[in-house]
N, C-alpha and C positions, 0 to 999 in steps of 0.2 A: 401189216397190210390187212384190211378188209376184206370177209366172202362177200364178194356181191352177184349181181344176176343185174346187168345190163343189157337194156332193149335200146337198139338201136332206131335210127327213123327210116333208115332205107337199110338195104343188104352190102355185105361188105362185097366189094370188087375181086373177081378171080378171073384168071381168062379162063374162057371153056375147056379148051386142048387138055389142059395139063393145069388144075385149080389146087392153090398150095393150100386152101382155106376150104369149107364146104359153102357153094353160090347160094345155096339159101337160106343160111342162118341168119336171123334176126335178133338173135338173144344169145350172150354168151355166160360164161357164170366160169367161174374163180377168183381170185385174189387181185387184189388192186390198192391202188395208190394214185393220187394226184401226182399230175408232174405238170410243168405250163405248157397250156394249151391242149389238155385232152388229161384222158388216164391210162395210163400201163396196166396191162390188164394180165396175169398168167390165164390164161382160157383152160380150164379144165373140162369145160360140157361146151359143146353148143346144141341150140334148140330152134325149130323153123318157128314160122308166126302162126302155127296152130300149138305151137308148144310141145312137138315131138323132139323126141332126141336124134340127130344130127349127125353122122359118123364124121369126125374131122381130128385133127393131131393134137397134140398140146403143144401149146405155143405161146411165146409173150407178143402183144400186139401193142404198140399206143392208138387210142380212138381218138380222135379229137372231138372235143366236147358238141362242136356242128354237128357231128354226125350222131351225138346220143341222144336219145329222146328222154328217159330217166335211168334213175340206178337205184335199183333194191338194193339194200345192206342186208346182207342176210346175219353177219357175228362185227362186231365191230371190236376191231383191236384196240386195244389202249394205249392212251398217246405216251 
Protein backbone atom coordinates (compact mmCIF):
# COMPACT_ATOMS: atom_id res chain seq x y z
CA UNK A 1 0.00 0.00 0.00
CA UNK A 2 0.88 3.68 -0.51
CA UNK A 3 1.54 6.68 2.21
CA UNK A 4 -0.62 9.21 0.89
CA UNK A 5 -2.22 12.52 2.22
CA UNK A 6 -5.60 12.73 0.39
CA UNK A 7 -7.69 16.05 0.17
CA UNK A 8 -10.89 15.58 -0.21
CA UNK A 9 -13.54 18.27 -2.04
CA UNK A 10 -15.93 18.53 0.73
CA UNK A 11 -15.81 17.23 4.53
CA UNK A 12 -16.64 13.90 5.28
CA UNK A 13 -20.23 13.24 6.83
CA UNK A 14 -20.63 12.72 10.97
CA UNK A 15 -23.75 13.45 12.84
CA UNK A 16 -23.19 16.18 15.34
CA UNK A 17 -24.46 14.11 18.54
CA UNK A 18 -22.13 11.48 18.63
CA UNK A 19 -19.37 11.98 15.33
CA UNK A 20 -17.50 8.58 14.69
CA UNK A 21 -14.98 10.68 12.40
CA UNK A 22 -13.74 14.45 13.19
CA UNK A 23 -16.68 16.93 10.97
CA UNK A 24 -13.95 18.98 9.94
CA UNK A 25 -11.34 17.09 8.36
CA UNK A 26 -10.50 17.73 4.75
CA UNK A 27 -7.30 15.84 4.33
CA UNK A 28 -6.51 12.48 5.73
CA UNK A 29 -3.06 10.76 5.42
CA UNK A 30 -2.18 6.92 5.85
CA UNK A 31 -1.87 4.06 3.54
CA UNK A 32 -3.99 3.22 0.72
CA UNK A 33 -4.76 1.28 -2.11
CA UNK A 34 -7.25 1.32 -5.12
CA UNK A 35 -10.37 -0.71 -4.90
CA UNK A 36 -13.37 -0.01 -7.60
CA UNK A 37 -14.90 2.92 -7.24
CA UNK A 38 -12.93 5.09 -4.65
CA UNK A 39 -9.74 4.10 -2.23
CA UNK A 40 -9.36 2.25 1.00
CA UNK A 41 -7.64 4.50 2.99
CA UNK A 42 -6.08 3.31 6.88
CA UNK A 43 -6.35 7.14 8.19
CA UNK A 44 -3.54 7.46 10.29
CA UNK A 45 -3.79 11.66 10.71
CA UNK A 46 -6.32 13.78 9.84
CA UNK A 47 -5.99 17.50 9.08
CA UNK A 48 -8.72 20.59 8.70
CA UNK A 49 -8.31 22.93 5.48
CA UNK A 50 -6.00 25.15 7.13
CA UNK A 51 -3.87 22.09 7.50
CA UNK A 52 -3.85 21.70 11.40
CA UNK A 53 -3.90 18.46 12.94
CA UNK A 54 -7.34 17.00 13.70
CA UNK A 55 -7.91 14.66 16.83
CA UNK A 56 -9.87 11.62 15.37
CA UNK A 57 -9.28 7.51 15.62
CA UNK A 58 -7.57 5.35 13.34
CA UNK A 59 -9.59 3.90 11.04
CA UNK A 60 -10.04 2.23 7.48
CA UNK A 61 -12.53 4.28 5.38
CA UNK A 62 -13.40 3.67 1.40
CA UNK A 63 -13.53 7.44 -0.26
CA UNK A 64 -15.07 7.24 -3.27
CA UNK A 65 -13.07 8.74 -5.92
CA UNK A 66 -16.34 11.76 -6.33
CA UNK A 67 -15.64 12.81 -3.16
CA UNK A 68 -11.51 13.19 -3.65
CA UNK A 69 -10.25 16.20 -5.04
CA UNK A 70 -6.32 14.73 -5.40
CA UNK A 71 -3.89 12.22 -3.74
CA UNK A 72 -0.39 13.11 -2.66
CA UNK A 73 1.92 9.90 -2.70
CA UNK A 74 3.88 10.60 -0.20
CA UNK A 75 6.40 6.66 -0.48
CA UNK A 76 5.02 4.57 -2.95
CA UNK A 77 5.09 0.75 -2.47
CA UNK A 78 6.32 -1.47 -5.15
CA UNK A 79 4.27 -3.39 -7.19
Amino acid sequence: MDQVRLYLKTPLFAFRRAPHLPRTAMVLEGSAEDRPGGLRIHVSAWLDEAGEAVVGPTLTLLIPFAKIDHVHILNESSP
